[in-house]
N, CA and C atoms as an extended XYZ file, in Angstrom:
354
Properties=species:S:1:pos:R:3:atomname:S:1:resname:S:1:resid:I:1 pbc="F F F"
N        44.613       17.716      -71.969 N   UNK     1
C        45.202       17.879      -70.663 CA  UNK     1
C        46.348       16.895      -70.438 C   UNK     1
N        46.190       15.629      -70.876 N   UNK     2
C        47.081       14.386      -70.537 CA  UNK     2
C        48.857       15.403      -71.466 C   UNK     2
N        48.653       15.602      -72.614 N   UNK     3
C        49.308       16.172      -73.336 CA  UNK     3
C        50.148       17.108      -72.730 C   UNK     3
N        49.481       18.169      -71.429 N   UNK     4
C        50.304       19.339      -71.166 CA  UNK     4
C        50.517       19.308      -69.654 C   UNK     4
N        50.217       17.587      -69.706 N   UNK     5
C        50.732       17.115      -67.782 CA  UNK     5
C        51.623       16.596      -68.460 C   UNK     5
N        51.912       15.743      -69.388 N   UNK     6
C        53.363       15.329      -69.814 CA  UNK     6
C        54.474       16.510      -69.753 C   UNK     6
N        54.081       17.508      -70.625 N   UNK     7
C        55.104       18.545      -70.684 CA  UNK     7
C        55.322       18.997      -69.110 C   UNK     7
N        54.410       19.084      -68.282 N   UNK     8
C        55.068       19.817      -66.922 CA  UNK     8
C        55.855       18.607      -66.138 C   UNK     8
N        55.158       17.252      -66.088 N   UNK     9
C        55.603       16.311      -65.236 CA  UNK     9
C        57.581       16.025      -66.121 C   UNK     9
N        57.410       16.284      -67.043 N   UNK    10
C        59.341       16.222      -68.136 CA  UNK    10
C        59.759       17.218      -66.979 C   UNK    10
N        59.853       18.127      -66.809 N   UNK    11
C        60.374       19.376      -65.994 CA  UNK    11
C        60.071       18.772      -64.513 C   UNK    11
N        59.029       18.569      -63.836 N   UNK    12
C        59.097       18.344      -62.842 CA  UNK    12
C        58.481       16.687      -62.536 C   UNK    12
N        58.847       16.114      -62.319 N   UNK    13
C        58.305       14.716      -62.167 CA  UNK    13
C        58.047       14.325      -60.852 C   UNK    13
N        58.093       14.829      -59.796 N   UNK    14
C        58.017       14.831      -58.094 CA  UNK    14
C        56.785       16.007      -57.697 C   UNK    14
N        56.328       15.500      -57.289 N   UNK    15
C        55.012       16.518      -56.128 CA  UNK    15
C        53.392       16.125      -57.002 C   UNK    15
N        52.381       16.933      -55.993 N   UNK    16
C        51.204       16.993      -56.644 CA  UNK    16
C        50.594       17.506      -57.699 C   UNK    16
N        50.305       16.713      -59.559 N   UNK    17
C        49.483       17.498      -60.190 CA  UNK    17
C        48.111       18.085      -59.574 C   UNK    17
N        48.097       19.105      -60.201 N   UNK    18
C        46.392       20.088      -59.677 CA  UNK    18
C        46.112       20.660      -61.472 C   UNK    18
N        44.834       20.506      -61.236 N   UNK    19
C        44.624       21.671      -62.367 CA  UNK    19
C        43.493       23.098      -61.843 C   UNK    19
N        43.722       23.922      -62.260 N   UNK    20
C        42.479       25.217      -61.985 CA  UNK    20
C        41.874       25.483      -63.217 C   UNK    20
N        40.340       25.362      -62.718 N   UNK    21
C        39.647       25.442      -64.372 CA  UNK    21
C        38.954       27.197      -63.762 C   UNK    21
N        39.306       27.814      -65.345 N   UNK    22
C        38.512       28.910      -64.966 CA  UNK    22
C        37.533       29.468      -66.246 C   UNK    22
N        37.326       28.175      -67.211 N   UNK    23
C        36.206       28.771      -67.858 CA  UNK    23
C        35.953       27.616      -68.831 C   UNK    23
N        34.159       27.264      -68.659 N   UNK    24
C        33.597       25.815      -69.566 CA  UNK    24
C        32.662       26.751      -70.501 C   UNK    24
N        32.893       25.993      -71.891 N   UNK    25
C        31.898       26.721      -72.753 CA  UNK    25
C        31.258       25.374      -72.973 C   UNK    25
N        30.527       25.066      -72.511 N   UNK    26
C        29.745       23.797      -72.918 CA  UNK    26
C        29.286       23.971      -74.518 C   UNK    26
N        29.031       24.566      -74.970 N   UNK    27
C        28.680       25.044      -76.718 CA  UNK    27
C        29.430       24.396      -77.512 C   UNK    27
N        30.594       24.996      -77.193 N   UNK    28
C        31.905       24.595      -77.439 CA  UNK    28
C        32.498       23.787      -77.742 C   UNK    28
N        32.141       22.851      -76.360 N   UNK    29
C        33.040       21.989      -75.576 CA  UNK    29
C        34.200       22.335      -75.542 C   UNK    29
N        34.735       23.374      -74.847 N   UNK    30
C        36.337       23.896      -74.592 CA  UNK    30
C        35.755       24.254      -73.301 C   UNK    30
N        37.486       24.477      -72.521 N   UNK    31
C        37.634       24.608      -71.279 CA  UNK    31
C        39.074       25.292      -71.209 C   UNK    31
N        38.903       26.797      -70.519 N   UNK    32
C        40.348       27.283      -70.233 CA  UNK    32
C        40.742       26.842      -68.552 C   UNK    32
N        41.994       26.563      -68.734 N   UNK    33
C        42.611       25.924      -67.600 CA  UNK    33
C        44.380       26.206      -67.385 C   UNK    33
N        44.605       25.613      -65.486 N   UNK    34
C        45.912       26.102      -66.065 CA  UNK    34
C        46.313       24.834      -64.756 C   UNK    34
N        47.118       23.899      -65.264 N   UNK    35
C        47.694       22.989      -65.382 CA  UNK    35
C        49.006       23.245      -64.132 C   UNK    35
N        49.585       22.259      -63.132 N   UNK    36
C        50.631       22.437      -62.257 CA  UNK    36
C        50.960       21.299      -61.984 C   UNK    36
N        51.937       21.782      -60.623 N   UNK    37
C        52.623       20.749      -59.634 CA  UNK    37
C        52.987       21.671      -58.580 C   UNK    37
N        52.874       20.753      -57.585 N   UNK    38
C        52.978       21.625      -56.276 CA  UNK    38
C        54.101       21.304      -56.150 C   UNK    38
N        54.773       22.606      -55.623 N   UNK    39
C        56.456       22.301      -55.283 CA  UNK    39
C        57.158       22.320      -54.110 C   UNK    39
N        57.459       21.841      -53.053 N   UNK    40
C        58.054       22.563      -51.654 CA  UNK    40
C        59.359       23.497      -51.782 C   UNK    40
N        60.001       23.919      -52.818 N   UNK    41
C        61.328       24.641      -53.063 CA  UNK    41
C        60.910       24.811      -54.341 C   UNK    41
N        61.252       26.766      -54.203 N   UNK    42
C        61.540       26.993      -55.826 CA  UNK    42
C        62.253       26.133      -56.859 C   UNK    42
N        61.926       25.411      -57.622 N   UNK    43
C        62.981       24.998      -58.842 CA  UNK    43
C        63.805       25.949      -59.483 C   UNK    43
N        65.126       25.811      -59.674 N   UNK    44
C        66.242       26.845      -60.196 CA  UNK    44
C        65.613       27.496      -61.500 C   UNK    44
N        65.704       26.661      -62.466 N   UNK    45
C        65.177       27.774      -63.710 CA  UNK    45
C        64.205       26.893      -64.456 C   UNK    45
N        62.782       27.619      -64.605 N   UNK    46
C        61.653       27.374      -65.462 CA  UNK    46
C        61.868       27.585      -66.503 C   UNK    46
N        61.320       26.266      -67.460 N   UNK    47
C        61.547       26.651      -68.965 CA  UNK    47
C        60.303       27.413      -69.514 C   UNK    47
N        60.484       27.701      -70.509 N   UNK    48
C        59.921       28.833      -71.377 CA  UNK    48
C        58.342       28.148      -71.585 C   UNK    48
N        57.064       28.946      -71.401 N   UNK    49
C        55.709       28.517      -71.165 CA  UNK    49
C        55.658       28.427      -69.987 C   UNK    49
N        56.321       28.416      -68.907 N   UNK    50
C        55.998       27.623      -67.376 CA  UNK    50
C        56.431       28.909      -66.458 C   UNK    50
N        55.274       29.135      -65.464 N   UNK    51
C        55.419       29.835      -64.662 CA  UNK    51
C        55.398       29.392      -62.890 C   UNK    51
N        55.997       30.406      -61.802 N   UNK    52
C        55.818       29.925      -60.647 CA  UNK    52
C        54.811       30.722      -59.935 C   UNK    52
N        53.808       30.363      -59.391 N   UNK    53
C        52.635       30.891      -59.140 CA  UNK    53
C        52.364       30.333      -56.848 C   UNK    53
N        51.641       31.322      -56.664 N   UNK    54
C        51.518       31.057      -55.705 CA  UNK    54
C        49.689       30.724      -55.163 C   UNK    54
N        49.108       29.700      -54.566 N   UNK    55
C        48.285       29.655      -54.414 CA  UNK    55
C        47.545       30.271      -52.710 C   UNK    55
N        46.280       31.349      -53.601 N   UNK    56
C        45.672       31.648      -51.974 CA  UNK    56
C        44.956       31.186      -51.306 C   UNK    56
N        45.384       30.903      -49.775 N   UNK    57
C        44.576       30.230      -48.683 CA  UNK    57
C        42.986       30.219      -48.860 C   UNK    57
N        42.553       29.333      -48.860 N   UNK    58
C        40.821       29.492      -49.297 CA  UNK    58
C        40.163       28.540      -48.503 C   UNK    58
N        39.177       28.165      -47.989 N   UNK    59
C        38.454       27.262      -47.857 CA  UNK    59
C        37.682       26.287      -48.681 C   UNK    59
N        37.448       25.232      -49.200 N   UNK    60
C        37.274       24.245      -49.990 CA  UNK    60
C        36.075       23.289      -49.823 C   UNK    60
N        34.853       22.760      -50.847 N   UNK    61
C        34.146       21.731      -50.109 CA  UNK    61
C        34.774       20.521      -51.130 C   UNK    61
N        35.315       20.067      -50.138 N   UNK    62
C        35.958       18.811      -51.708 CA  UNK    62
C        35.766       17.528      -51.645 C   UNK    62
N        35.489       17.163      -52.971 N   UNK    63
C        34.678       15.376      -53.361 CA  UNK    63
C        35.991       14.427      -53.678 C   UNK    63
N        36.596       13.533      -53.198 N   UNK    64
C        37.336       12.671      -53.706 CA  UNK    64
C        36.762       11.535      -54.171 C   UNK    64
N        37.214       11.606      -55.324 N   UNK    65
C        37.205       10.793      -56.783 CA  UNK    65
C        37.718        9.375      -56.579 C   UNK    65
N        37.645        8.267      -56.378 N   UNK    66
C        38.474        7.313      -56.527 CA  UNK    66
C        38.043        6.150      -57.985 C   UNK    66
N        38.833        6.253      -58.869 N   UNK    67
C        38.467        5.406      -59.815 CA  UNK    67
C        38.857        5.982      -61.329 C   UNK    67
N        38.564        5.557      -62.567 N   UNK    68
C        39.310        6.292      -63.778 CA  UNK    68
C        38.822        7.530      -64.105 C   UNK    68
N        39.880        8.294      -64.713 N   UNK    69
C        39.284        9.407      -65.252 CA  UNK    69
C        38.250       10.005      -66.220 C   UNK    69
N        37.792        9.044      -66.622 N   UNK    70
C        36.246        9.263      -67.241 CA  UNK    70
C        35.514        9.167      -66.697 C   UNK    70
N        35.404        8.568      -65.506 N   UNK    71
C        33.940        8.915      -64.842 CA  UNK    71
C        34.018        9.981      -63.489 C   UNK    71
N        35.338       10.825      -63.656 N   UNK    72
C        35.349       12.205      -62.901 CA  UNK    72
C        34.148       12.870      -63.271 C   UNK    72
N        33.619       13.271      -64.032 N   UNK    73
C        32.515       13.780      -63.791 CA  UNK    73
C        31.119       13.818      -62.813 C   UNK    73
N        31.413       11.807      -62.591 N   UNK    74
C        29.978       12.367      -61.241 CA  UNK    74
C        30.804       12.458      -60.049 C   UNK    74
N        32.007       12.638      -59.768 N   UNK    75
C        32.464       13.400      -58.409 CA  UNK    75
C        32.037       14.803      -58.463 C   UNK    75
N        32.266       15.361      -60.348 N   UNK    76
C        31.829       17.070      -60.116 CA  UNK    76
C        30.122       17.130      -60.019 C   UNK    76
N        29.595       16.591      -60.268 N   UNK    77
C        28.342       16.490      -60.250 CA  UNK    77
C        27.477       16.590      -58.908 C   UNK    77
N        28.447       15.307      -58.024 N   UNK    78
C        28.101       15.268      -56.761 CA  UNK    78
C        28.463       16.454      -55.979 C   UNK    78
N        29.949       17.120      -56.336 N   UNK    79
C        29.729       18.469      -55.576 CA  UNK    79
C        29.158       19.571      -55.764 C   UNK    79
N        28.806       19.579      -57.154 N   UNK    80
C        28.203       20.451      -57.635 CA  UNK    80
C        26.612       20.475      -57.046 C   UNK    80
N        26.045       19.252      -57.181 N   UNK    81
C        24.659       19.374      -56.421 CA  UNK    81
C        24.809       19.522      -54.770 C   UNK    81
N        25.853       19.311      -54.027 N   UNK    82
C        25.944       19.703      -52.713 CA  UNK    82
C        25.219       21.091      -52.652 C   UNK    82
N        25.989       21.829      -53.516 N   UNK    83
C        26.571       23.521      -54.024 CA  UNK    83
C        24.961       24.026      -54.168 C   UNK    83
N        24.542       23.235      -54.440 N   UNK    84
C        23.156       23.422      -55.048 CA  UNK    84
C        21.560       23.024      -53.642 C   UNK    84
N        21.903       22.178      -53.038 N   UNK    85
C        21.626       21.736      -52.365 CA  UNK    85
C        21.805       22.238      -50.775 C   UNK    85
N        22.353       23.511      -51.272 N   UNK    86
C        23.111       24.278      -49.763 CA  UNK    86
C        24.098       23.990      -48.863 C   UNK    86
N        24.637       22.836      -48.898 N   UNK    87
C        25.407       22.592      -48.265 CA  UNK    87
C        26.178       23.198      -47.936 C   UNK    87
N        26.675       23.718      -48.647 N   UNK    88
C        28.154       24.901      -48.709 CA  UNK    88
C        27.587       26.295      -49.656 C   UNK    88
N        27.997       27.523      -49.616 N   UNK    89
C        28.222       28.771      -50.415 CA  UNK    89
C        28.967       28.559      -51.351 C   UNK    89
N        29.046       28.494      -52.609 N   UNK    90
C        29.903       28.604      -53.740 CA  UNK    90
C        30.983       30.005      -53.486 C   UNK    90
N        31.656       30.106      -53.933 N   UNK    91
C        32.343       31.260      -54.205 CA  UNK    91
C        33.014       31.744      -55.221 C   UNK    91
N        32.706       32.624      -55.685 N   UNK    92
C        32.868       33.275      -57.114 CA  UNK    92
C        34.222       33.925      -57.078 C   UNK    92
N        34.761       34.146      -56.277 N   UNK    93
C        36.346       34.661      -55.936 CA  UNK    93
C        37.227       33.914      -56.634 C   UNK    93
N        36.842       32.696      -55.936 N   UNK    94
C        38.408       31.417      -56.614 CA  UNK    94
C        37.480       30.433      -57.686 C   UNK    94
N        38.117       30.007      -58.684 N   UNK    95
C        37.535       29.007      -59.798 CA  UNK    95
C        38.038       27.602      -58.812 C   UNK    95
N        37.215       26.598      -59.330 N   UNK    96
C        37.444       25.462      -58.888 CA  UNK    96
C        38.517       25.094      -59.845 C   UNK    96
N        39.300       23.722      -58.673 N   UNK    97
C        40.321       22.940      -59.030 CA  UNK    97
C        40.139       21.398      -58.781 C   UNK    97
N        41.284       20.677      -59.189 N   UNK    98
C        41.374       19.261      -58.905 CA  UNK    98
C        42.712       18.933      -58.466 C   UNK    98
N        43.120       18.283      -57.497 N   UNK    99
C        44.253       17.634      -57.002 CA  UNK    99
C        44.098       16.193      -57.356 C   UNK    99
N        45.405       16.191      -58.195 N   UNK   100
C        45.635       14.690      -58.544 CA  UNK   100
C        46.407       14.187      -57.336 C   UNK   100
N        45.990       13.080      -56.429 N   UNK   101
C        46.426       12.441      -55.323 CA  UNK   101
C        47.174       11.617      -55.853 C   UNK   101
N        46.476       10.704      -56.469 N   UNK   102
C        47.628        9.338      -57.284 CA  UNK   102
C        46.954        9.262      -58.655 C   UNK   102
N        47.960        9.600      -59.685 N   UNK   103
C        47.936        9.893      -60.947 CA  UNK   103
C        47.835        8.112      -61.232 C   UNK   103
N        46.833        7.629      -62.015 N   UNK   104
C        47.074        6.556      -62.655 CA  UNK   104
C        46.789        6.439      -64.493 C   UNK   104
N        46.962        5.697      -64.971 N   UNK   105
C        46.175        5.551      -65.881 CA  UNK   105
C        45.230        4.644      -66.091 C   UNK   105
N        44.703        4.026      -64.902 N   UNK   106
C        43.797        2.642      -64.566 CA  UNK   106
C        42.951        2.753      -63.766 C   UNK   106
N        42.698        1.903      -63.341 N   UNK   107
C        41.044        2.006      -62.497 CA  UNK   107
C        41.556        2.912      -60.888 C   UNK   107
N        42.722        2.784      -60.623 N   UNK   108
C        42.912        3.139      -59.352 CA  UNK   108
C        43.582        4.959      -59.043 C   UNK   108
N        43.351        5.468      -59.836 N   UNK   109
C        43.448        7.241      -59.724 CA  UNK   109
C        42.768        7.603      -58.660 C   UNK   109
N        43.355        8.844      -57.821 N   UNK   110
C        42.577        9.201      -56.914 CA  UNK   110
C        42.421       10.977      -57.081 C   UNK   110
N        41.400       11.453      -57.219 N   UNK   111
C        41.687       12.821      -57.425 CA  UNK   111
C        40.630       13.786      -56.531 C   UNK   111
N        41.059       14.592      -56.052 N   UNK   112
C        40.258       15.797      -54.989 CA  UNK   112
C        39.164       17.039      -55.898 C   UNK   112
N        38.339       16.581      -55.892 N   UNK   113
C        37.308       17.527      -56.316 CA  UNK   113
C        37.715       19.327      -55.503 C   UNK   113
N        37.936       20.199      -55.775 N   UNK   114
C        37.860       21.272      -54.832 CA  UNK   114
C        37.315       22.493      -55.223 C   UNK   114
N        36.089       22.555      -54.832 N   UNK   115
C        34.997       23.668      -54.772 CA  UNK   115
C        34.833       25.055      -53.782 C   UNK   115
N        36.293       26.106      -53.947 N   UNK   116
C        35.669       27.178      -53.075 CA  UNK   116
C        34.338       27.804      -52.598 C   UNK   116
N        34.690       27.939      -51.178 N   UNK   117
C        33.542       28.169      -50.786 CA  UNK   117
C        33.860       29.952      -49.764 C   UNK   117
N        32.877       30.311      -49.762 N   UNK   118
C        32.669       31.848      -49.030 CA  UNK   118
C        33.028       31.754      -48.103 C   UNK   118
């Protein structure tokens, strides 16, 4: 992932990374995903691999992360047992995402857990 936020952040280096995961093979260990930046104005011309996509209005139960990116996992954990726990309806419509708030490479990253909900 670090690998194909470099390639988008070269092209765009201003606004919010997000990623949308829409499929874990734990077996595996692979994960299909699709990688961004939020933009307020079309950018003139996208290079080749990169598309402009529009995201739909949804409702969200979301965990913010504060701290390095290896221990993102018990933010998903924690929303995930919300999910589990009733708190919220999952929703099978939209795949979950993550908003990178403040990209670091150190203890101080902040990132948005976001879990559609029904």
């Amino acid at each position: 992932m670090g690998v194909d936020m470099k390639a988008v952040r070269k092209h765009l280096p201003e606004g919010e990374g997000f990623c949308v995961y829409y499929k874990w093979d734990v077996v595996k260990k692979s994960v299909t995903y699709f990688i961004g930046v939020k933009v307020d104005q079309t950018p003139g011309v996208l290079p080749d691999g990169m598309e402009l996509v529009t995201a739909p209005e949804m409702d969200v139960h979301a965990v913010r992360h504060h701290g390095p990116y290896r221990h993102l996992g018990n933010g998903w954990a924690g929303g995930m047992m919300h999910g589990r726990a009733k708190q919220f309806k999952h929703s099978k419509k939209f795949p979950p995402f993550e908003i990178y708030e403040k990209e670091s490479k150190g203890e101080d990253a902040v990132v948005k857990i976001c879990l559609p909900m029904k």
